[in-house]
Wavefront OBJ file of the C-alpha trace (Angstrom):
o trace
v 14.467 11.351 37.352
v 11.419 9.611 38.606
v 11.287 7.538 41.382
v 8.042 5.246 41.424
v 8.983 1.805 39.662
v 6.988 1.776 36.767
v 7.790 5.175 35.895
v 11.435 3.999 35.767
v 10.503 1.010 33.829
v 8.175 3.233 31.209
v 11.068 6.075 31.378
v 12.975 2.634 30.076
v 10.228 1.606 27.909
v 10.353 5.063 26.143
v 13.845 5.431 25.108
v 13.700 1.625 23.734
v 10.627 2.935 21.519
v 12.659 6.185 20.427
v 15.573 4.582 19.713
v 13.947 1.774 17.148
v 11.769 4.795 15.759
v 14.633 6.514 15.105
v 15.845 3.983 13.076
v 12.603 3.412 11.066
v 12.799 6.763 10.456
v 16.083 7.122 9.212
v 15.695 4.200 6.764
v 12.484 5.927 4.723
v 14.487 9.127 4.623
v 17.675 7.641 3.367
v 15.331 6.141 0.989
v 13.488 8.437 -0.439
v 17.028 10.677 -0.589
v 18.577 7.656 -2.974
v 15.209 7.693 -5.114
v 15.146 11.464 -5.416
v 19.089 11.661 -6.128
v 18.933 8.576 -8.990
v 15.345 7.948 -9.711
v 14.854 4.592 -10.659
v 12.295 1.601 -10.499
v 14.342 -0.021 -8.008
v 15.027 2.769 -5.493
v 11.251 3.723 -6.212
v 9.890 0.471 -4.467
v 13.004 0.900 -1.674
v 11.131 4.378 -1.016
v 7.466 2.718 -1.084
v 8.438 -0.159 1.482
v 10.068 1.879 3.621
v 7.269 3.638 4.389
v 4.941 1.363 4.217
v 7.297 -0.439 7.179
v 7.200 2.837 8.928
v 3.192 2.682 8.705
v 3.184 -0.611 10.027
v 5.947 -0.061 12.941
v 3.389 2.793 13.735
v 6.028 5.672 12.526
v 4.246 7.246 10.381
v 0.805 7.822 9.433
v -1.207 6.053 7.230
v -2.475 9.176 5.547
v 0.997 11.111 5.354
v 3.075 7.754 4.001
v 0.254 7.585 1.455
v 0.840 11.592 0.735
v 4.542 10.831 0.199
v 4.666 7.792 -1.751
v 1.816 10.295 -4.235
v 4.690 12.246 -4.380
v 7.057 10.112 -5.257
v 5.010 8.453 -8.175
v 4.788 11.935 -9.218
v 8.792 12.712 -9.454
v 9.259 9.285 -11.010
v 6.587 10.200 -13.607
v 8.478 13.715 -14.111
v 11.550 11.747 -14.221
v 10.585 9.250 -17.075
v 10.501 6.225 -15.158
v 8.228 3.417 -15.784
v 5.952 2.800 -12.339
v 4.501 -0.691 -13.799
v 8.087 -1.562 -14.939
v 8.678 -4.795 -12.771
v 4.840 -6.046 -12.814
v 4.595 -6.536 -16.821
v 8.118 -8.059 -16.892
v 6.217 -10.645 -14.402
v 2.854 -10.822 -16.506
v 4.581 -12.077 -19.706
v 4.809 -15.377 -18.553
v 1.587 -15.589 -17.431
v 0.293 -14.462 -21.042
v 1.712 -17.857 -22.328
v -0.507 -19.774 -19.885
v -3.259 -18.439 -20.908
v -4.971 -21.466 -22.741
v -5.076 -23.496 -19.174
v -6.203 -20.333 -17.646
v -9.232 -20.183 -19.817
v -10.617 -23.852 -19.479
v -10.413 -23.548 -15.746
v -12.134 -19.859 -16.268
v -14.963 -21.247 -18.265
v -16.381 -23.173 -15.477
v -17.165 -20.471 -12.592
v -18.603 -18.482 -15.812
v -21.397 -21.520 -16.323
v -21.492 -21.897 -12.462
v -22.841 -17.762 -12.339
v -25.014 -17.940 -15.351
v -27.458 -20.341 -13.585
v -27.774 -18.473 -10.742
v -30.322 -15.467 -11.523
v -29.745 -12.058 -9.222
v -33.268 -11.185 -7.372
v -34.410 -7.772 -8.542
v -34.995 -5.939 -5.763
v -38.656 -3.826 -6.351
v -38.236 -0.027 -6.576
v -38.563 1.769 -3.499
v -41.607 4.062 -3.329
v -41.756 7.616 -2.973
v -43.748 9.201 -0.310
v -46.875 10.976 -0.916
v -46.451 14.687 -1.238
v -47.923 16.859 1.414
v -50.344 19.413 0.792
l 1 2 3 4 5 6 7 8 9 10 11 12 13 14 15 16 17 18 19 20 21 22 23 24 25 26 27 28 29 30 31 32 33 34 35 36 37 38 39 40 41 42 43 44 45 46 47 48 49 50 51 52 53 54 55 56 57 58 59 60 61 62 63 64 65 66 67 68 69 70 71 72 73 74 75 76 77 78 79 80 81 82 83 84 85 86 87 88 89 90 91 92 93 94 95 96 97 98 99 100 101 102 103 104 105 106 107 108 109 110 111 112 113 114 115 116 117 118 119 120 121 122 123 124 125 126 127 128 129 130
């Protein structure tokens, strides 16, 4: 048991930290359990943000969340389910809306077509040595 103050306090500090890790943890592995036992859009996205929370609580690493949601994309895909499932339910609407979408879209469109892009010149190729 230490005896300086602040390595009581960060002895303190420490099992604070382990015990709200613990939880993080324990919510993207009860996660990704549900998705793998009844694959499904919904439990898919539960997995996802789960980890992506445990990325952002500093849990996990970016790298190895992004390795484990790959994977399960990959089981869904084996599974049958539909990834894109919730977005094009949401898109559908915004296909009807399209006609006020495309007068507002025409006028950045005129806005870039006066603007020429400079050509930059080639870049030269040193002289061979001989």
């Amino acid at each position: 048991m230490p005896i300086i103050k602040s390595a009581i306090k960060r002895a303190k500090q420490t099992i604070k930290r382990r015990e709200r890790n613990i939880v993080t943890k324990r919510d993207f592995r009860d996660a990704t359990k549900a998705f793998i036992a009844a694959p499904s859009v919904e439990t898919l996205s539960a997995a996802q943000s789960a980890l992506d929370t445990a990325v952002k609580k500093n849990v996990l690493e970016k790298r190895t969340a992004s390795r484990r949601k790959a994977q399960l994309s990959k089981i869904a895909k084996d599974a049958g389910v539909k990834l894109g499932g919730a977005k094009k339910a949401a898109a559908k609407p915004a296909a009807t809306k399209a006609p006020a979408a495309k007068a507002t879209a025409a006028k950045p469109a005129a806005k870039t077509a006066t603007k020429a892009p400079a050509k930059k010149p080639a870049a030269k190729k040193p002289a061979a040595k001989k």
